[in-house]
C-alpha positions in Angstrom: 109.0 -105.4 -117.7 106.4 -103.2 -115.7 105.7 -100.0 -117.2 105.0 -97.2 -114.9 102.9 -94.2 -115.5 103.1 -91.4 -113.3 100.5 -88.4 -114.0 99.7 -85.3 -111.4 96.5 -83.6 -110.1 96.1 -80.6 -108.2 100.6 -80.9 -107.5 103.2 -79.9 -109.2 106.0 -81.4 -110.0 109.0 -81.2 -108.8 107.7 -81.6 -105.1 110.2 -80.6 -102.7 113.3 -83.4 -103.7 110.1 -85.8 -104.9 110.3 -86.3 -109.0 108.2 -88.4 -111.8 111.8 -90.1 -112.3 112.3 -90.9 -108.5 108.8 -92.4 -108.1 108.6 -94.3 -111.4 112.1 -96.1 -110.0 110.8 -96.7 -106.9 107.9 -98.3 -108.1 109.7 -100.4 -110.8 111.7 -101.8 -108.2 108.8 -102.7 -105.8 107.1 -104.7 -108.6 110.3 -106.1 -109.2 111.0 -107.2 -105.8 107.0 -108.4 -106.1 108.2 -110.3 -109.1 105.5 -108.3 -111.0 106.1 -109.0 -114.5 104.2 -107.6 -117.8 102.3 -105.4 -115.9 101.2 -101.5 -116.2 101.0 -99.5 -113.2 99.7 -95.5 -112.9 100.5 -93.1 -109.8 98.8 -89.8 -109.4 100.7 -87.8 -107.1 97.9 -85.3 -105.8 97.1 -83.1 -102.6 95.1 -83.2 -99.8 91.9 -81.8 -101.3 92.1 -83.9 -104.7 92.5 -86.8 -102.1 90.2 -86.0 -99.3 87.3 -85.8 -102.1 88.5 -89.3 -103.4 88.4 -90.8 -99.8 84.6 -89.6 -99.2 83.5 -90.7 -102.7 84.8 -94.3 -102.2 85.5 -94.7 -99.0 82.6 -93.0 -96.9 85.9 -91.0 -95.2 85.6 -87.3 -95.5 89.4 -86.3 -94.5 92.5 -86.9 -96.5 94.3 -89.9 -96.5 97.9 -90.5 -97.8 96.8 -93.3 -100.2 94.3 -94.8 -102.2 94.5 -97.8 -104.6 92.4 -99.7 -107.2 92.8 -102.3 -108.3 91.9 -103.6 -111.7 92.6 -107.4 -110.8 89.2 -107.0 -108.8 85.9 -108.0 -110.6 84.2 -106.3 -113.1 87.2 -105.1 -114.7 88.1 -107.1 -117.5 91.5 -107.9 -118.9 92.5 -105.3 -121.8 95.6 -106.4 -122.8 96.9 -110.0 -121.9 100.4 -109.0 -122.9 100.4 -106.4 -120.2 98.5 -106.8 -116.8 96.9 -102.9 -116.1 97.0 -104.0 -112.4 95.5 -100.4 -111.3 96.0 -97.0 -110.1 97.6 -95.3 -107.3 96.4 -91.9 -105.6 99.3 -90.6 -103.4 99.0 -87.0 -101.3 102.1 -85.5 -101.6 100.7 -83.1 -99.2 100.1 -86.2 -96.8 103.3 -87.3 -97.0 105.3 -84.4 -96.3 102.9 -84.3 -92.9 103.7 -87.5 -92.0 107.2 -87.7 -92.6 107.7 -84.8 -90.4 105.3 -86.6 -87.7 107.6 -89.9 -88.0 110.4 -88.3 -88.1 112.0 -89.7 -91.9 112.4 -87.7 -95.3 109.9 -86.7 -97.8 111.6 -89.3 -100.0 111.2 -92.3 -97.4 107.8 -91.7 -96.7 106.9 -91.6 -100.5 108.7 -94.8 -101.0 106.8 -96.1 -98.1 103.4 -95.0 -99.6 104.3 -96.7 -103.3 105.1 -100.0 -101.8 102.0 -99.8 -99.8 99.7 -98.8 -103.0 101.9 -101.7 -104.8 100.7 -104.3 -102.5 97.2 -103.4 -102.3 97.1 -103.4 -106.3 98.4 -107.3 -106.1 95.7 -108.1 -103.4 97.5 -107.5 -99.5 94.6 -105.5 -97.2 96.3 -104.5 -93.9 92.3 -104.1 -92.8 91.5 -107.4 -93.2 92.7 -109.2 -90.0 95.7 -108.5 -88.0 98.1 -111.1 -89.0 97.6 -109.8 -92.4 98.5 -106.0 -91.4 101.2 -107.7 -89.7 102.3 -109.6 -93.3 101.7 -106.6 -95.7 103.9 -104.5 -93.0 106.6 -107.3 -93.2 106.7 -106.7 -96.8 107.1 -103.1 -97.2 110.2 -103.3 -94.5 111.2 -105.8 -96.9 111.2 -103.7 -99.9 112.0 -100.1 -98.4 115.3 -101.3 -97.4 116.7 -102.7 -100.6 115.3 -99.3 -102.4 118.0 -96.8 -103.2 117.1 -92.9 -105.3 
């Protein structure tokens, strides 16, 4: 079983219809679908300033962004717990989101589901930035998953 942490910086909680419940089952059933077992997985639900000073510590980026993920399964992290993968974190701008799903035209609700899948498959190693037949994979994927997801 995955465990799920969900923490909050900068946000509140209750976010519009968006709650700690609502993302930890959406992510529980993404690492399901991704046959993620024994693994521990934390989501910060944040806003665009938390975020945007994120993106230009690590990424060289200074603007928001509507997620960020690291992963622990890349080197130097070392395994803590072999019982219980921590495959990484997840930064997600609630702020972001709401922007976006108005811009595409879908609910709050979608557009966070979209944004955990995406984190979830950057944690287990998919990088829409390497080439574009694997944008084209990792896209597949989160079509994939989004449609089977029901909160």
């Amino acid at each position: 079983m995955t465990r799920i942490e969900v923490f909050r910086e900068g946000i509140n909680l209750p976010y519009k219809n968006i709650t700690r419940q609502k993302i930890k089952k959406i992510a529980a059933f993404t690492a399901e679908r991704l046959d993620i077992r024994n693994a521990f997985i934390t989501i910060i639900v944040t806003d665009d300033a938390y975020i945007m000073n994120m993106n230009r510590e690590f990424r060289g980026l200074n603007e928001p962004t509507d997620v960020i993920s690291f992963s622990n399964r890349e080197i130097p992290f070392p395994e803590i717990d072999p019982s219980q993968e921590e495959i990484g974190d997840i930064y997600i701008s609630l702020e972001r989101a709401e922007h976006q799903s108005i811009e595409y035209r879908e609910t709050l609700l979608d557009e966070v589901k979209r944004l955990i899948i995406h984190g979830i498959l950057h944690l287990i190693g998919f990088d829409h930035e390497r080439s574009d037949e694997d944008e084209a994979l990792m896209l597949q994927k989160e079509d994939e998953i989004i449609g089977f997801i029901d909160v």
